[in-house]
N, C-alpha and C positions, 0 to 999 in steps of 0.2 A: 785187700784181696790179693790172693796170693799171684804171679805171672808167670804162669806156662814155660817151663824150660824151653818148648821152641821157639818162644817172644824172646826170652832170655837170651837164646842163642843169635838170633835177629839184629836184637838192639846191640849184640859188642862185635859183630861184623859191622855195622854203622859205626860207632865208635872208630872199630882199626880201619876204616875209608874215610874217616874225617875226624880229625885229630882235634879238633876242636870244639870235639861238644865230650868227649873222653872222660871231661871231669861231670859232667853229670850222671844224677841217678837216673834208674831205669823210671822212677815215676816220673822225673821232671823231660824225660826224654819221649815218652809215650804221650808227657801234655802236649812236649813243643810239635810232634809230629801231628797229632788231634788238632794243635792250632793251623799247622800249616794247611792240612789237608783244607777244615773248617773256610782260611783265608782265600786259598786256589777256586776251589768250588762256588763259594756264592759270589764273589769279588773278579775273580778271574775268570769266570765261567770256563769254558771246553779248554781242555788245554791240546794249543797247537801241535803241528809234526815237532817244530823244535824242543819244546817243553817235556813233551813223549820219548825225544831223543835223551834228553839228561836225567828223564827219573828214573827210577830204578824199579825193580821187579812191585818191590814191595809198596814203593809209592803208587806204582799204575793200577794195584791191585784196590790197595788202600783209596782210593778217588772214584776210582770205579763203582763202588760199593755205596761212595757218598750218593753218588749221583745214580746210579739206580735207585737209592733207597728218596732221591726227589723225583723219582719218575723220568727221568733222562736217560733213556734205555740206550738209544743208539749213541752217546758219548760213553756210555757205561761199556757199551759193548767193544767199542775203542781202549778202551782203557785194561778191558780184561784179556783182550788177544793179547795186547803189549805187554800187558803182567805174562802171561805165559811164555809169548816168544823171550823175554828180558829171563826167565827164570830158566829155560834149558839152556838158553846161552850159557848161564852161570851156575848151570849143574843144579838149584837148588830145584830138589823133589818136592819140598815142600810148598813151598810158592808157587809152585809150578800144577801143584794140585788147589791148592787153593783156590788158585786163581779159577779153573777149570770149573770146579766147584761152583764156586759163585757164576761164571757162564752158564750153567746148568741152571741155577734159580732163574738165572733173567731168561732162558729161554721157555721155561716152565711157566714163566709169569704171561711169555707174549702166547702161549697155548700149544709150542711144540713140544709136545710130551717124549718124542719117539728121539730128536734130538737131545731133549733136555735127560732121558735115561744115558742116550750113548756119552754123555760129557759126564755123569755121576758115575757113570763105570770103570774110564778111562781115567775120573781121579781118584778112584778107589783102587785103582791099580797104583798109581804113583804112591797113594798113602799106604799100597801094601808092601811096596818094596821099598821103602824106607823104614818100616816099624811103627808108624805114628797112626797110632791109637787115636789120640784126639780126632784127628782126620775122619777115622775112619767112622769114628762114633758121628762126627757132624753127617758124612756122608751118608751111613746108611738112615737116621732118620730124614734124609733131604727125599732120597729116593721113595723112604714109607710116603711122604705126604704126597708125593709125585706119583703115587699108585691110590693115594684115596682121594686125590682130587678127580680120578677118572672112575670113580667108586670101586677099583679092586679094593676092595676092601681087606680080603684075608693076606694076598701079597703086604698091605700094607702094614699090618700087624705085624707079617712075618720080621720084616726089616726094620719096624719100630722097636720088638724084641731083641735085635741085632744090638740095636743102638744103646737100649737100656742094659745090656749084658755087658757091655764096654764099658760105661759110664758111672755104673754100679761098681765095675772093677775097679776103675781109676777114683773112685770116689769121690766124685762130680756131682753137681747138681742134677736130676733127672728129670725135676717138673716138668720141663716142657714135653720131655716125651713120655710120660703117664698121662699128660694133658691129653695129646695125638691119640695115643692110644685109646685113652675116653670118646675122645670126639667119635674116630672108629666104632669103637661098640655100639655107641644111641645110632650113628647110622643104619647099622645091622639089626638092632630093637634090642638088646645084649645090655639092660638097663643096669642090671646088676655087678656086672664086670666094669661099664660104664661109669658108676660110680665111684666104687672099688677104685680104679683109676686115678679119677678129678679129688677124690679122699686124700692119695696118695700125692698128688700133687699141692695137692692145699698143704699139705702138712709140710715138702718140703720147702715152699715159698715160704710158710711162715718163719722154719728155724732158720733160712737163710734171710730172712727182713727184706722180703720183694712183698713189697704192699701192692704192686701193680699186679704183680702176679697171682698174688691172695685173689683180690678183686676179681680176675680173669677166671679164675677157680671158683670163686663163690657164683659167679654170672653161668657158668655152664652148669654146676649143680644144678641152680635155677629153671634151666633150659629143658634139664631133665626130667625132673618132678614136677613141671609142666607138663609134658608131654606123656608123666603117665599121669593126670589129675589131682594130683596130689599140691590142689594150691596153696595151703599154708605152708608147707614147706621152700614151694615155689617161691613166694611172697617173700621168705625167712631171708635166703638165700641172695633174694637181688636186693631187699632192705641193706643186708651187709656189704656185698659188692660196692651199692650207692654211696654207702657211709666214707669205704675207703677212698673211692673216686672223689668223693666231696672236698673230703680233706686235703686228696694231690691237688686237684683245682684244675683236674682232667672233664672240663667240659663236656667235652663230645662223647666220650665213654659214660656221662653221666645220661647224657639225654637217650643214649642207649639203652641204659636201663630202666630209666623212664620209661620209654615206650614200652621194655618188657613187664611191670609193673602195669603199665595199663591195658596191656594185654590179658591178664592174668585176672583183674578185675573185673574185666568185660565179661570174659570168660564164667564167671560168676556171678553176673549180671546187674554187678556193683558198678552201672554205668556213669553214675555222678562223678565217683572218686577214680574211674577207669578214667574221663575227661581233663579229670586234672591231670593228674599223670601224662598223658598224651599231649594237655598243654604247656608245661613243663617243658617235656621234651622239645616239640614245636616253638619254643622263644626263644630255645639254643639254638637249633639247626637254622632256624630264619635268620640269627645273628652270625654265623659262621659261612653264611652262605649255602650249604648242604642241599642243591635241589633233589636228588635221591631223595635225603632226608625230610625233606617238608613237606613230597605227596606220599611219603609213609605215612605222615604224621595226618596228613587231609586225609588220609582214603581211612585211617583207624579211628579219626574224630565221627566219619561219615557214618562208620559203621555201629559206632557209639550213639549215635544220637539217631538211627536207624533203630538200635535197641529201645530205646526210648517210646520211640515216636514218632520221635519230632524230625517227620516225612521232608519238611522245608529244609532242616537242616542239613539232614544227609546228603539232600540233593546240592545246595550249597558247597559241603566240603568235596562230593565225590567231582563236584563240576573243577573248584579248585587242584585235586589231581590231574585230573584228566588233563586240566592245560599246560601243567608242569610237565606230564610224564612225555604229553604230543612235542610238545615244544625242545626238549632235550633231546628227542629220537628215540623212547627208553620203548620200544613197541613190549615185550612183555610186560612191563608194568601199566601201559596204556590198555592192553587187552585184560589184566584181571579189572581195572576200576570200568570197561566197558561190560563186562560181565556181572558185574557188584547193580552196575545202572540198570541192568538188564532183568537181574532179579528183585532188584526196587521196582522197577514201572509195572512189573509183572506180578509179583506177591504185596505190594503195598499200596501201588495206586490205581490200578486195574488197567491198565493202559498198553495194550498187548502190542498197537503198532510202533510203540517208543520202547517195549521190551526188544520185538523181534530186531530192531534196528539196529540195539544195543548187541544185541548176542550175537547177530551178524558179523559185526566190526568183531569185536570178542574175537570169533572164531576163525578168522579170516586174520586177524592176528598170531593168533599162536600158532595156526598152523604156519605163515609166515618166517617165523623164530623158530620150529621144530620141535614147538611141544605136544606134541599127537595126545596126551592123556589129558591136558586140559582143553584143546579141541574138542576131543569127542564129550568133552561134560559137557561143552557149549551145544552140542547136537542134541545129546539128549535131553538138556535146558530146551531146547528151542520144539522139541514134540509137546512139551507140555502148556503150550501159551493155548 
């Protein structure tokens, strides 16, 4: 893979600051920095004021990034101030956006949106008074996903388009934002442009050899022609996705699409082989730990064997949610399998004082969490016991 003239430019400032790595290549010099980072992070944990004092712009940038991306937001966040301040100190625009940048994701992640704009603005200005395109291309798709995570959706296009009109110049990979852009249109019901999209992305993942990506491509096609009916395509799609995930020996992406797969069957009312499927998924997610994942897996086995029937079972797996979802603190997903109980005791066992009991809790949860449209379903659920 080819490295970015600004990496280029990076690594032989390191080089003229320390004369002793001068004789290495740019690849053997990007390993030993990967290993450093790699060794600081899981070995050294938080790096101290003194540690902070000797790195450099690009190292605090560089740790920062490890350690948010394991979830260690507030050492991250240490790490990315220091990358900025370390980077006007030493003039460099680019670090100095970067850095900024990446502050912008971690604050995006913790739900402040209005901060996480003003720091993607602010390093969209550093990337525009230097020239660097790259920057700018990473930036405007950071901001698209920051305006569809709040479902502006057309803002998000707008600056998804930003970013693809860069990237297309510089002739760059695009995948991931024909991805975004996909994701955007099935939000909007824009099934056709949606496609068109995740098409356009598969195609680039394949000629560049991202199999993860392919996978990721074929699983939202998936997602799609599901959601207009269209199950054998549905089916095609995460069949393929599966095959590639098999092969990396990406578990958890695998048990994912298992569960879409048994989805998909249920849906069809092909509830034998929708069970497999969903137990499948369920022997990974129990092995990895995944409690999210294992009252996904209870409350879609429940509703599978509620297809059926077989009334004992469902009650069975829905009871098994329920004490995962209660027990973790997860109140929306505790209030949809109190809703599921509610329509069980009510449509299948005739039992309207263990319906209204159910739909109660339900409703009294979601309104809890702020979801006022599945509240009032629990309302109008509860006139008809």
């Amino acid at each position: 893979m080819a490295i970015p003239l600004e990496i280029k430019t990076q690594l032989n400032l390191l080089r003229r600051d320390h004369p002793e790595i001068q004789y290495l290549s740019d690849e053997q010099l990007i390993q030993m920095i990967h290993d450093a980072m790699q060794a600081e992070t899981t070995q050294a944990g938080e790096p101290d004021e003194a540690d902070m004092e000797r790195m450099s712009a690009l190292e605090c940038g560089a740790i920062g990034e490890k350690l948010m991306n394991l979830g260690r937001w507030l050492e991250a966040e240490r790490c990315f101030l220091a990358s900025m301040e370390k980077a006007e100190k030493e003039g460099n625009l680019m670090l100095q956006g970067a850095a900024t940048e990446m502050l912008g994701k971690l604050c995006r992640e913790r739900g402040a949106f209005s901060y996480s704009m003003e720091l993607f603005q602010q390093a969209l200005r550093l990337a525009e008074r230097q020239g660097d395109l790259w920057l700018q291309n990473t930036i405007y798709e950071q901001i698209g996903t920051t305006h569809s995570m709040q479902g502006q959706y057309n803002q998000a296009i707008e600056h998804y388009k930003k970013s693809l009109q860069i990237i297309e110049h510089l002739g760059g990979n695009a995948a991931s934002v024909y991805g975004n852009l996909g994701n955007v249109y099935q939000q909007l019901g824009d099934f056709r442009h949606a496609i068109d999209a995740h098409e356009k992305s598969l195609a680039l993942e394949s000629k560049h050899g991202n199999q993860k990506g392919m996978a990721q491509s074929y699983g939202m096609l998936g997602q799609i022609y599901e959601e207009q009916y269209r199950y054998n395509l549905a089916l095609e799609m995460y069949h393929k996705s599966l095959g590639i995930l098999d092969r990396l020996g990406d578990k958890i992406a695998c048990a994912y699409q298992y569960s879409n797969l048994g989805n998909v069957y249920a849906a069809q009312s092909d509830f034998d082989e929708a069970i497999r499927m969903h137990e499948k998924a369920l022997t990974i997610v129990l092995h990895t730990g995944n409690d999210i994942g294992v009252a996904v897996e209870y409350g879609a086995l429940a509703y599978c064997y509620k297809g059926k029937g077989d009334i004992a079972r469902a009650l069975e797996f829905y009871g098994k949610d329920l004490a995962i979802t209660e027990q973790i603190g997860d109140h929306h997903g505790a209030a949809k399998t109190h809703g599921n109980l509610g329509g069980l005791y009510r449509d299948a066992i005739g039992d309207p004082t263990q319906a209204s009991a159910h739909l109660e809790k339900a409703k009294a949860l979601f309104e809890m969490v702020g979801d006022a449209e599945n509240a009032q379903k629990m309302v109008l659920a509860l006139r008809v016991i």
